[in-house]
C-alpha positions as CSV (number, residue, x, y, z in Angstrom):
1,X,0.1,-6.8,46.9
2,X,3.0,-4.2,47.7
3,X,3.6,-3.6,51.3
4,X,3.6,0.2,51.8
5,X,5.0,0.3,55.5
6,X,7.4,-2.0,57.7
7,X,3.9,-3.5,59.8
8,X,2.5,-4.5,56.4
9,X,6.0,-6.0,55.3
10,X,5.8,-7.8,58.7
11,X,2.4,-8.9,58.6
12,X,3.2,-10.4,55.3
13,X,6.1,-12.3,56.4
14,X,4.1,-13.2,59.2
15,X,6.4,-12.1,61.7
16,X,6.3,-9.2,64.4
17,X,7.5,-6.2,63.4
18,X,10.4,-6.3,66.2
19,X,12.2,-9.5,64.7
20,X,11.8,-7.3,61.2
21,X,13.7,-4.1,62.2
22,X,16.5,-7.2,63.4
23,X,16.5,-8.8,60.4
24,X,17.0,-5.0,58.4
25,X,20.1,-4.1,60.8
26,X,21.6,-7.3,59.5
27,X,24.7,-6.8,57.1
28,X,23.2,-9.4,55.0
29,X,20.1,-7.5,54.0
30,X,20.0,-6.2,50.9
31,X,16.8,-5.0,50.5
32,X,15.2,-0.7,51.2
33,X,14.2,-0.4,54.9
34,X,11.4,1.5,53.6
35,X,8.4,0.7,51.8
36,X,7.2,-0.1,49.5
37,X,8.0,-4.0,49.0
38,X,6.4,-5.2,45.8
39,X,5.6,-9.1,45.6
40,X,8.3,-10.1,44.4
41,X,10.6,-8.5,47.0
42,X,8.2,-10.3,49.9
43,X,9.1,-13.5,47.8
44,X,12.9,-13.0,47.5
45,X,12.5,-12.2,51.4
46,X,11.0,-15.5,52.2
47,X,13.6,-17.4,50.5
48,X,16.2,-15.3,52.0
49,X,14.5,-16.4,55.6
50,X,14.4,-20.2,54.8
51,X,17.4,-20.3,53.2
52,X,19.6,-17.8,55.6
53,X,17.8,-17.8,59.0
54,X,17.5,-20.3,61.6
55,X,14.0,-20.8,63.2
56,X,13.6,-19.5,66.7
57,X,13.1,-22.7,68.6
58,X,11.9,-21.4,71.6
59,X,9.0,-19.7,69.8
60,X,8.1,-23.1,68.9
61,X,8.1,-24.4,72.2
62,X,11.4,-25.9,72.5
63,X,14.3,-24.7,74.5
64,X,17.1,-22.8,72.2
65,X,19.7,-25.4,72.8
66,X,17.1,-28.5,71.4
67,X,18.9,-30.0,68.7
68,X,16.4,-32.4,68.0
69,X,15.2,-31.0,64.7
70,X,19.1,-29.9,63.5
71,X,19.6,-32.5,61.1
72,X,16.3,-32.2,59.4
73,X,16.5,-28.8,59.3
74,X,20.1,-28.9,57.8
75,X,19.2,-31.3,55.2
76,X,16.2,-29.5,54.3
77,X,18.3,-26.0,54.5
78,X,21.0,-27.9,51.9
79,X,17.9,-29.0,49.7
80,X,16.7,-25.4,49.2
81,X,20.6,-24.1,49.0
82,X,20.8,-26.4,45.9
83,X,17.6,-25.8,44.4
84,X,18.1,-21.8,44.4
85,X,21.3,-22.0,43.4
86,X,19.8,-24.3,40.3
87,X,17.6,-21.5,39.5
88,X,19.5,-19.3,40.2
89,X,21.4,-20.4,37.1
90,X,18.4,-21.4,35.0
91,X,17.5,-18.0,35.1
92,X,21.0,-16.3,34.5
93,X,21.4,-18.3,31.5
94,X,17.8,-17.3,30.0
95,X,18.3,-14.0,31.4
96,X,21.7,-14.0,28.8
97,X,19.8,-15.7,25.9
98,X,17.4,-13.0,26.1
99,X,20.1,-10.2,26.4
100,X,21.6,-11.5,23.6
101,X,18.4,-12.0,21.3
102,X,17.5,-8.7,21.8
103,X,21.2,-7.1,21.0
104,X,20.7,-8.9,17.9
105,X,17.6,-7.7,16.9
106,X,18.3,-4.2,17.6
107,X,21.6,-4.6,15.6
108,X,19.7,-6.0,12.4
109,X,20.5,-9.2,12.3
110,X,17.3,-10.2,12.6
111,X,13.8,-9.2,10.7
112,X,10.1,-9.3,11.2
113,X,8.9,-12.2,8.8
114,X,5.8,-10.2,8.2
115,X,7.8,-7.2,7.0
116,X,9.9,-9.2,4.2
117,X,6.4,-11.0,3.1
118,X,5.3,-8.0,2.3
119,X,8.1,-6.4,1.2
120,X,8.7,-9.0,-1.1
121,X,5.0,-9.2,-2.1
122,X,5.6,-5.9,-3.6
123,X,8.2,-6.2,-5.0
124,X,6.7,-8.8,-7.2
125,X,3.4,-6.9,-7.8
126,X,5.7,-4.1,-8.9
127,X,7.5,-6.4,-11.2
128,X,4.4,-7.4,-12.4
129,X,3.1,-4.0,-13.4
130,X,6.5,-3.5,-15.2
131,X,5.7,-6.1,-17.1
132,X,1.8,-4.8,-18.1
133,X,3.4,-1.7,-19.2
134,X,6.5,-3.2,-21.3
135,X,3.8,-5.1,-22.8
136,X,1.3,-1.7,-23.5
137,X,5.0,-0.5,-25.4
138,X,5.9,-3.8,-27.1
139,X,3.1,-6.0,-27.6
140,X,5.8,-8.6,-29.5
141,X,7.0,-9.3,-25.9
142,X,3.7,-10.6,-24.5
143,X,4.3,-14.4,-24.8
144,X,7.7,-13.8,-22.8
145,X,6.3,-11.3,-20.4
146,X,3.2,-13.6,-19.5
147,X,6.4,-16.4,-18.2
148,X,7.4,-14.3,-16.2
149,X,4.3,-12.5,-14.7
150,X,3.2,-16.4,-14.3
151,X,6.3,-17.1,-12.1
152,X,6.3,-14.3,-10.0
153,X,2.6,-14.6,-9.1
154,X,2.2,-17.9,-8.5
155,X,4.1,-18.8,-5.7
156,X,2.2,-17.8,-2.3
157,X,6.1,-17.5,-0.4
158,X,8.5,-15.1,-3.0
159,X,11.6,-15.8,-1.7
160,X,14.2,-12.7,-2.5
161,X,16.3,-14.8,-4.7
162,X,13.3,-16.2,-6.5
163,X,12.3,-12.6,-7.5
164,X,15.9,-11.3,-8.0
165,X,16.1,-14.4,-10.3
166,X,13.0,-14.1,-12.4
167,X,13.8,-10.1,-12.7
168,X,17.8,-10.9,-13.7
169,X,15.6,-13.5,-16.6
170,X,13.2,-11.0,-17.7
171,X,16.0,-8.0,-18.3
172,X,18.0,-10.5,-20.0
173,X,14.8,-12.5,-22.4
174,X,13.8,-8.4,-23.0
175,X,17.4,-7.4,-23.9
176,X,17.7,-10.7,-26.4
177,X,14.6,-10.4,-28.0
178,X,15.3,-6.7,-28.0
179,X,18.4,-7.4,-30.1
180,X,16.8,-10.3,-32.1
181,X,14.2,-8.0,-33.6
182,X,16.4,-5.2,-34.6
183,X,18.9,-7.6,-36.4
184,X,16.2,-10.1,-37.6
185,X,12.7,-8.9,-37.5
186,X,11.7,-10.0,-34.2
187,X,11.6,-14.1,-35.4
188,X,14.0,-17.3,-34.5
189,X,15.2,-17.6,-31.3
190,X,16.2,-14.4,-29.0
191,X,20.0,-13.3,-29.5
192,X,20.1,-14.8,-33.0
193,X,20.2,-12.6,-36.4
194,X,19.0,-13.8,-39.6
């Protein structure tokens, strides 16, 4: 939950407001002096505490100059040092990934998989209604026409070059068989007069 005012922030960090107001005139706090302080800033505050603060011994019942619990302190200080600066980088180089996925979606380089399904869909189901009404026109192309309506509809993923393929066929087989009945009558093979 935010903390609206400087007693809540306090209260949160569970520390009086006094040592608070100390901590804000530091020059290593980089955080608003007012509120509010979302979660995540009360978070980043706590690390900044364990990780940049020494513990007030004398609140704890020892005298300030009791060095008894240095070294463990240290070690444990150098521990969470390490591990922040770890995730520290973890999350800079996600943070870039990300940056740099989303550049290259908004620059085209990438497209929705749903959108070319159906994009491609219809392009087949057009090609397939060009071939019903070549066939209304030219009934002799039927048998030639039925090929090709049989390979565009039968495969569940049309792939752009499978389409473009089949079309680049059809306009050619049409063309050939085309030529083949105005020299010949419209028998023997397509592209071949009598």
């Amino acid at each position: 939950m935010a903390a609206r005012t400087q007693q809540q922030l306090a209260d949160a960090l569970e520390i009086s407001r006094k040592t608070l107001l100390q901590w804000m005139d530091r020059p290593d706090w980089k955080w608003q002096r007012r509120g509010p302080w979302d979660a995540k800033a009360q978070r980043d505050i706590a690390q900044w505490r364990v990780l940049t603060l020494q513990e007030d011994r004398a609140e704890q019942g020892g005298s300030p100059r009791d060095d008894s619990h240095a070294p463990a302190d240290l070690a444990t200080i150098a521990r969470l040092k390490k591990a922040k600066l770890a995730a520290d980088v973890k999350y800079q180089t996600e943070h870039a990934k990300h940056e740099q996925l989303k550049h290259e979606i908004l620059g085209g380089h990438y497209i929705r998989r749903d959108l070319v399904d159906g994009a491609l869909g219809g392009l087949a189901a057009l090609f397939v209604q060009v071939c019903d009404e070549l066939e209304m026109r030219k009934p002799d192309l039927g048998p030639l026409l039925d090929d090709y309506r049989r390979r565009l509809c039968d495969r569940a993923d049309y792939e752009l070059r499978r389409v473009e393929e089949v079309s680049t066929e059809m306009a050619a087989g049409i063309a050939a068989k085309s030529r083949g009945s105005a020299g010949g009558g419209g028998r023997g093979r397509p592209g071949r007069t009598s």
